[in-house]
Residue, then its C-alpha position, 0 to 999 in steps of 0.5 A: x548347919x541345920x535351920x528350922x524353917x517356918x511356915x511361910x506362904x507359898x504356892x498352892x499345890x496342884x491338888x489339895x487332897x492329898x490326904x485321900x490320894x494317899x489313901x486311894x494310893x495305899x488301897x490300892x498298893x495293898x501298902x498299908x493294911x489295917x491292922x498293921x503297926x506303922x512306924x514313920x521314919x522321922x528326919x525332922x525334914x518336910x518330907x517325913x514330917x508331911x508323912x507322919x502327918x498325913x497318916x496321923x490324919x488317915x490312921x483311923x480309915x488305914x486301921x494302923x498303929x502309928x508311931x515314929x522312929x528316928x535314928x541319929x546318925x551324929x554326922x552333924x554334932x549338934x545339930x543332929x541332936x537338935x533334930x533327934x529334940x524336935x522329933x521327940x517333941x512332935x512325937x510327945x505332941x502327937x502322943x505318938x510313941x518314938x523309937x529312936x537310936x543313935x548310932x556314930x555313923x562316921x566312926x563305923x564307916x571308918x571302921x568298915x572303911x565305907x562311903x559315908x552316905x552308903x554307912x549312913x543309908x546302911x545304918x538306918x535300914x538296919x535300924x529299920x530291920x531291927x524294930x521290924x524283927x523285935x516286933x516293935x513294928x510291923x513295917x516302917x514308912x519311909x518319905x521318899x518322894x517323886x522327886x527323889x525317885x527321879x533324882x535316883x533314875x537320873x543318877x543312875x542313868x549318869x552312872x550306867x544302869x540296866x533296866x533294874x536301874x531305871x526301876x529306881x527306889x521300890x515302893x516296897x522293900x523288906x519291911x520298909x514301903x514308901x507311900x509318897x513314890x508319886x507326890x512331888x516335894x513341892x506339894x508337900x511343904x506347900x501343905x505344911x505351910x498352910x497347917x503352919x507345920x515347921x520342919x528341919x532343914x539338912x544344910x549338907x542337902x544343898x552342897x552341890x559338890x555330891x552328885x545327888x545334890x547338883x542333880x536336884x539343884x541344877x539338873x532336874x530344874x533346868x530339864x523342868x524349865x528348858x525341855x519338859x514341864x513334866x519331867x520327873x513325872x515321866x522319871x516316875x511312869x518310866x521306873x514304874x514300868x521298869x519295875x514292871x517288866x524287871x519283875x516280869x523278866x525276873x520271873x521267867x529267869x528263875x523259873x529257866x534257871x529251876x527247870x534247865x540248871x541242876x543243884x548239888x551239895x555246892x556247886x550248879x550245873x547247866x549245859x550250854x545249849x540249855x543256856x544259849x537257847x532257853x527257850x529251845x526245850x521241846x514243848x515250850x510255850x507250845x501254845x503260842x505260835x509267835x514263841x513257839x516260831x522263836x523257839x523253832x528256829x533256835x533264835x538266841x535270846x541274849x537279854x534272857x541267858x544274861x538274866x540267867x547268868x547274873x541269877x546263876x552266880x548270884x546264888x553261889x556267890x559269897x562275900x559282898x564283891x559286886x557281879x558286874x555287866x562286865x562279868x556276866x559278858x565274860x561268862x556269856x563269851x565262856x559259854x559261847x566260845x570257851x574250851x573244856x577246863x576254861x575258867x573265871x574268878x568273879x567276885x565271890x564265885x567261879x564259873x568254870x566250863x566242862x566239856x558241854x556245860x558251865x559250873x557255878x561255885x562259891x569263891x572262899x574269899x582271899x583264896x587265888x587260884x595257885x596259892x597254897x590254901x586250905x580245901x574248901x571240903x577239907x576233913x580228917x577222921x582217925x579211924x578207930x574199930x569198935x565192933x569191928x566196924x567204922x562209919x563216917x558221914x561226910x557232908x563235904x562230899x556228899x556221901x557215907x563211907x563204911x569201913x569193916x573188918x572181914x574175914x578174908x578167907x571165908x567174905x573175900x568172894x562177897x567183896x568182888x562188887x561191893x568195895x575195896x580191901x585193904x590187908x588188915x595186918x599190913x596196916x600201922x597206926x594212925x588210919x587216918x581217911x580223909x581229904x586229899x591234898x598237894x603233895x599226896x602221892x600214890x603207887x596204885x597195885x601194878x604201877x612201877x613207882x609212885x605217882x603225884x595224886x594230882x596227876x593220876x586225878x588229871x589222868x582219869x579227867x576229874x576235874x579240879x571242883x570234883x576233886x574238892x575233898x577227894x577221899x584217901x586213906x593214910x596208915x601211918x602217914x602213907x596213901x595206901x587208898x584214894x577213891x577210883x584207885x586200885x589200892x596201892x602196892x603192897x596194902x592189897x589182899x594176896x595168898x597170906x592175907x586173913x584179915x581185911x579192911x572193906x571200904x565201902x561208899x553210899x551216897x548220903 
């Protein structure tokens, strides 16, 4: 159930400009610029109506193109189309253009089987990226408020959070900004009383059975009243410095990560001591003694390597799987004291050790380690000669790979450094390169008997992301070459050979 409620008499907030403190505060968090086309996200509640209104008074100083959006999430029947009815109304009031939407939340949390607050938030933001991107707008204002910051803060709190946690709501995300971060609720219906503005009230706001409501009901005013008069004030210094210090550290990981980690087609090397120790490398930070003591003694910096780490597998990670603290000390304890081949399957990423460093790569959803599945780098090319000669580009790998037919008799000395050479007329149709996969079995030239590709590629120690789409050439079905391999019995050149088959491998 839904109320408006009207305007009442009720205390005066404890500073009536809150119109030129709302413009102090936007100057000063570069939030609004002039010249930028602002849309106020409109519930019909106190908060946004208050927001919308205030800007309407400061538009002229601000410079901005005002207009009002307003998504309705139809989770409360009528009610919801009573609210859409009354934002159009203070709109057309206003002469303020609307972009409004509808969309059935309830339905598409069943379909995406999600919380229905988180299908709620979801929807709303996507409908605020969506008017940003069709350029209706060049940023949305949404009202949250002090308290809502410090409703967040707690709650997180209850549920366990770092210091990106107690950073609570940003001011600034993509293309949503946030103006009211530092006014309290309470002062912003106090104004809407005195202008005799009525708003909408979201009954479902008071049922304490969700966490967010019992901590704005029961919790926040109880600290308020018992312990500390201003309480959520200091919940919103805290997230502030939180946000702070989080962008500073944030910063400092990602430039370890560029100068200590390297890249390759899919995957991210760094050695362990560059990760246990990122502050070891010769020269760092040499004009500050105090770091450069630090360094000096090759101190651990735990609360850095984690930071590195949670960025580290961020950038690899695939699908929406969520990379615990849990995760992070299991891939610190892998770097710390894991053996050579050790491995771990975090959501959307595996982390695997080889020999002195860690090795981050993309985990393809549904797949588990073991279980008869697709390589990730899988490819295959039927070879056809025209000119005499056939190149492949294979991005999987990395790399190009150029086959040639020679003359054996007259280029066999040319193709000692060069490649390797397949007699041409031992061959049968299909030639077919391409990945290797379980099963294959190879007799290299001067082995006994035929061996599985699999245990050969452990024999020589290359690892299991190294042989990810690993080249092999078949003819008719049969390996008769893999990469690192002498060629296999019975395919290589000898007395009789005329014509050759060159293999030859560039980077890409």
């Amino acid at each position: 159930m839904t109320m408006q409620v009207s305007s009442k008499k009720g205390s005066r907030p404890k500073n009536g400009r809150l119109a030129a403190r709302l413009l102090e505060s936007a100057k000063r968090l570069s939030m609004l610029r002039a010249g930028e086309r602002v849309a106020v996200a409109v519930s019909g509640g106190a908060d946004s109506i208050a927001l919308l209104l205030l800007l309407r008074e400061l538009r002229e100083k601000l410079g901005i193109v005002l207009s009002v959006a307003h998504l309705n999430h139809k989770l409360r029947g009528k009610a919801s189309d009573a609210d859409e009815k009354f934002v159009g109304k203070l709109a057309a009031k206003h002469k303020l253009p609307l972009h409004a939407e509808t969309v059935d939340v309830a339905a598409k949390a069943k379909r995406e089987k999600a919380n229905l607050e988180d299908a709620a938030r979801r929807a709303r933001y996507d409908f605020f990226s969506r008017l940003a991107a069709e350029e209706k707008v060049d940023c949305v204002a949404v009202a949250h408020t002090a308290d809502d910051q410090a409703e967040t803060v707690l709650a997180h709190i209850l549920r366990g959070a770092g210091l990106a946690g107690l950073g609570g709501i940003h001011p600034h995300a993509g293309c949503v900004v946030r103006p009211l971060l530092h006014f309290r609720r309470e002062e912003l219906r106090s104004w809407l009383r005195r202008k005799k503005q009525t708003w909408r009230e979201d009954a479902t706001n008071q049922d304490t059975t969700r966490l967010r409501a019992r901590i704005r009901k029961k919790l926040l005013p109880l600290l308020e009243l018992q312990f500390q008069a201003g309480f959520v004030e200091h919940l919103v210094s805290l997230a502030d410095l939180a946000r702070e210090d989080e962008t500073f550290l944030d910063a400092l990981a990602r430039e370890r990560c560029e100068r200590l980690a390297t890249q390759h087609l899919n995957e991210t090397r760094i050695r362990v001591t560059s990760l246990l120790q990122p502050f070891s490398e010769k020269g760092l930070y040499t004009d500050d003694p105090q770091t450069a003591e630090v360094a000096g003694k090759k101190t651990p910096s735990t609360a850095l390597t984690k930071r590195m780490l949670r960025r580290l597998t961020e950038e690899r990670k695939r699908g929406t799987g969520q990379i615990t603290g849990q995760h992070i000390d299991a891939v610190l304890q892998l770097a710390r004291r894991g053996e050579s081949g050790k491995w771990l399957q975090l959501p959307g990423v595996e982390v695997r050790r080889e020999r002195n460093e860690l090795i981050f790569r993309a985990n393809v959803p549904g797949n588990k380690r073991g279980a008869n599945k697709h390589s990730a780098a899988e490819y295959e090319h039927n070879i056809d000669f025209l000119d005499g000669a056939a190149t492949f580009r294979l991005p999987q790998v990395g790399c190009v790979f150029r086959l040639r037919v020679i003359d054996w008799l007259t280029e066999r000395e040319e193709t000692i450094h060069s490649g390797a050479v397949l007699d041409r007329d031992r061959l049968r149709a299909p030639l077919v390169l391409r990945n290797w996969r379980p099963g294959d079995r190879l007799q290299p030239a001067g082995h006994q008997k035929a061996h599985k590709l699999k245990r050969l590629l452990n024999e020589k120690h290359i690892s299991r992301w190294k042989r990810d789409g690993w080249p092999v050439l078949t003819s008719g079905g049969v390996l008769v070459w893999s990469r690192g391999f002498p060629i296999a019995a019975g395919f290589e050149p000898n007395e009789k050979t005329r014509s050759g088959i060159l293999i030859a491998e560039e980077n890409a």
